[in-house]
N, C-alpha and C positions, 0 to 999 in steps of 0.2 A: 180727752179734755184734761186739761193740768188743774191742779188743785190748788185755790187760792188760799190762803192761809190771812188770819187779820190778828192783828197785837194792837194792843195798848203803847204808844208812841210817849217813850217821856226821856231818853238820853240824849245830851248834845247832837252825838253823831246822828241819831235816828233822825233829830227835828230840822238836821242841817239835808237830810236827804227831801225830807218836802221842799225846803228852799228850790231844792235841783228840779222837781219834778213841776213843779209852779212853772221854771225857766221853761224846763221840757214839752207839757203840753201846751203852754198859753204863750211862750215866747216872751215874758215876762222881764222885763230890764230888773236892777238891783232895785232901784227905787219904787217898783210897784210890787216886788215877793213880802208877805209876810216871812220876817225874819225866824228864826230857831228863836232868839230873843223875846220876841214878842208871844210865840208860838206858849212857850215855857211860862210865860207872866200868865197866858189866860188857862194853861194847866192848874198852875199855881193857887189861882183865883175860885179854881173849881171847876175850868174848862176841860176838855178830853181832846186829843189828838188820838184818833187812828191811824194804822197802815194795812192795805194789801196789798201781801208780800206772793209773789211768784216766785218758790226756790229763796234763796237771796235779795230778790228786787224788788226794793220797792217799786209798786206799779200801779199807788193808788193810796189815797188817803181823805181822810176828812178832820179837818176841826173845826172845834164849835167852844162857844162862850157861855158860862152862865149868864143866866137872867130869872127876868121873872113876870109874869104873864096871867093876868085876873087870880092873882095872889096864890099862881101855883109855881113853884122854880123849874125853870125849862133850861135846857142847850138850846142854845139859837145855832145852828149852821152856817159858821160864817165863809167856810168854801170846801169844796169837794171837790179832788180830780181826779182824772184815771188816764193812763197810757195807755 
């Protein structure tokens, strides 16, 4: 069995590979991927982007959004994929 590895997602290139992987499993046209763009503004915000990585590949990720939820601050999960 291969060993999945997960990092903290916060470089252009990193956040442009969820773009790809969006494409990848869900067949995603340009106008329905969260962008790297946007990906960055909810890091930014206090959001978290994950990846896991097989080797090199990305082959799975999640991000999530602050928020805040009977007055406790939560990530909401705003999409999760895997290859």
């Amino acid at each position: 069995m291969k060993q999945i590895n997960y990092r903290t997602l916060v470089s252009p290139a990193e956040l442009s590979r969820i773009e790809k992987l969006q494409r990848d499993v869900w067949g995603m046209t340009d106008l329905h991927v969260v962008g790297a763009s946007t990906i960055r503004w909810m890091i930014h915000i206090g959001g978290l982007a994950l990846g896991a990585y097989d080797e090199d590949h990305l082959v799975g990720f999640c991000i999530a959004s602050p928020g805040k939820r009977d007055d406790q601050l939560v990530l909401w999960s705003d999409m999760t994929g895997i290859h």
